[in-house]
C-alpha positions, 0 to 999 in steps of 0.5 A: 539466501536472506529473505525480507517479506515484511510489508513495510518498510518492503524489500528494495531491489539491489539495482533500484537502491543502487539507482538513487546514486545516479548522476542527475543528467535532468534538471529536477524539472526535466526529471518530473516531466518524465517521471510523470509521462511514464506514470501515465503510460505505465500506470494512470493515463487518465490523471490531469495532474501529480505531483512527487515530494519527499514524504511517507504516507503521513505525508501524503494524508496531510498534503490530501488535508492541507489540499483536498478536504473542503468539507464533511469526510466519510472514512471507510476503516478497513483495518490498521492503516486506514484507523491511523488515519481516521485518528489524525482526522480525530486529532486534526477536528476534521469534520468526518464520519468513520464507516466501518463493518465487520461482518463480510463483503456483502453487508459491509457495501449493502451497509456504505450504500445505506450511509451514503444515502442517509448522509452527504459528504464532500470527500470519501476515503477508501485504502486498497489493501490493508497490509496488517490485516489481509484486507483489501478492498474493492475500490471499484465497486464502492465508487460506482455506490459513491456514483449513484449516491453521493456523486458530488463527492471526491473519491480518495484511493490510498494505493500505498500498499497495492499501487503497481500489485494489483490491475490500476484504479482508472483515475475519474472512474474509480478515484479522483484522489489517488495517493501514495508512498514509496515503502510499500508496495512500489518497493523503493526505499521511503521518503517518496509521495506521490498524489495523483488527481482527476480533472474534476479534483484539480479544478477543485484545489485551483478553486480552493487551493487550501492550507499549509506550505511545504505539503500543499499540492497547489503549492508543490505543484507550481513551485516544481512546474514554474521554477523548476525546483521544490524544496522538499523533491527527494532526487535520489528515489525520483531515479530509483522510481525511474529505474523501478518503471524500468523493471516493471516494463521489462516484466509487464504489469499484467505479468507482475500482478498475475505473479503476485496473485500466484505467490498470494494463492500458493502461500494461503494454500499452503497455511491451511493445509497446515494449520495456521489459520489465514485471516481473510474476509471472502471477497476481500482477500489482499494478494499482496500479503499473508496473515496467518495466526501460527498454531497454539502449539508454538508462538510466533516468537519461536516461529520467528527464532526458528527462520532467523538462522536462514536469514528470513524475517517476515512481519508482525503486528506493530504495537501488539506484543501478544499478537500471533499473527505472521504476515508474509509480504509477498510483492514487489520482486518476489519471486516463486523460488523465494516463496518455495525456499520459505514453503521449505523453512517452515516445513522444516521448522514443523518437521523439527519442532521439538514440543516438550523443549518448545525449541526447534532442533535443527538451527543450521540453515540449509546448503 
């Protein structure tokens, strides 16, 4: 059995991959229409509008610059992802402010709440789950801080790794904005944005519909629902996103994100009973990932040689060679079986693991 628990790009089911090869039956418009019904009736029945296009989350923050982003930017850094988009906003001259705590739930909203009162901003950034760090954050919560203290704001929810894992976010409740790509947590192959808006935000991008061509929401929005084509639509993953609505149907949301919760509760528990050290942040903890440091008496190195013979890789830090960290995605299909087939490897491993030859003894997966 191989095993894929690396967070991004995520492991794609057989027949979602299989489903990109589908006959185009619709035209691209037809498609989008239906696409677009069954996001609401799965997903997000309140958005006023949407829009796919071909594009990772790069794409997606620079349709939300282009489109949304009017005025002063409040952005909540929470980990890896939502840095590398503050450093964009850097790059770009965007007037935005970075909040950032380190210090636990409790300080890090009675700490946004003061900035929020201090300061005025047009915009809010806020990312769900931070994948590399095990972090998630309580969308809901801050949205009813951003109500009370800034209500002119949009807010901006960046779902791209924890739309379809955990319970939706109401669109006009808790986001204006929501955003998305397809790698993560949707589990398809990448190459697919998506951006969803509120009533609010799309009389906003109809007032100013901003700057750039090919990813402006305005623009991709009217090409796609007025000419029936666009040139950036990916056609192949809008089929695979139509198959993987079929499999979250079948199974249930409710069922799907209660899954994931289980497998997140088994792994963590399983990791500190013995000895890997789980990175989370009471209150803040992602279901969707695993972040453990290994013990010192073995590198993750050794730990990732041990299970590659059985056909198991998980992820790690991009860009830190020194990192210890071992990130275990745990979303998507991943079933309970799987999880015990990898509880099992590194028993094994731990069992074997020959200290003075710092090299695990048995190499011969299991049968």
């Amino acid at each position: 059995m191989s095993l894929n628990l690396i967070p991004s790009p995520s492991r794609v089911n057989p027949a979602v991959l299989a489903a990109q090869a589908d006959h185009p039956l619709l035209p691209p418009n037809r498609l989008i229409s239906s696409l677009e019904k069954r996001m609401r009736e799965i997903l997000f029945p309140e958005a006023s509008s949407m829009i796919f296009f071909s594009g990772n989350r790069e794409a997606c923050w620079e349709v939300l610059i282009n489109s949304l982003i009017h005025g002063r930017l409040l952005v909540c850094v929470s980990g890896r992802e939502s840095r590398r988009f503050s450093s964009l906003c850097r790059s770009l001259n965007l007037d935005f402010e970075i909040f950032e705590s380190a210090f636990g739930k409790e300080l890090l909203e009675a700490e946004f709440e003061r900035d929020l009162t201090e300061s005025s901003f047009n915009a809010v950034y806020l990312n769900e789950i931070e994948p590399y760090d095990g972090v998630m954050l309580d969308i809901r919560h801050f949205a009813e801080i951003i109500h009370r203290k800034n209500p002119d704001a949009l807010i901006i929810g960046d779902l791209t790794s924890s739309v379809t894992a955990v319970k939706p976010l109401e669109i006009g409740e808790h986001a204006d904005v929501v955003l998305f790509s397809s790698e993560q947590a949707l589990g398809l192959p990448p190459g697919l944005g998506v951006i969803l808006l509120s009533e609010r935000a799309n009389f906003k991008t109809i007032g100013d519909p901003g700057d750039g061509w090919a990813l402006n929401f305005t623009k991709i929005y009217q090409q796609i629902h007025e000419t029936g084509r666009h040139a950036v639509l990916p056609t192949p993953l809008l089929h695979a996103l139509n198959k993987q609505f079929d499999r979250i149907f079948l199974e249930g949301l409710e069922n799907r994100v209660r899954r994931i919760e289980t497998l997140s509760a088994k792994m963590k528990a399983w990791a500190e009973k013995n000895l890997f050290q789980v990175v989370k942040e009471e209150g803040m903890i992602a279901p969707t990932v695993t972040v453990m440091k290994v013990p010192a008496r073995f590198s993750l190195q050794q730990l990732k040689d041990g299970l590659e013979p059985y056909g198991v890789v998980f992820g790690e830090e991009p860009d830190d060679q020194r990192s210890n960290k071992a990130i275990i995605a745990h979303m998507n299909d991943t079933s309970e079986d799987e999880l015990d087939y990898l509880i099992e490897l590194l028993e094994r491993f731990l069992a074997d693991y020959d200290i003075q030859r710092g090299i695990p003894v048995s190499v011969k997966p299991i049968v």
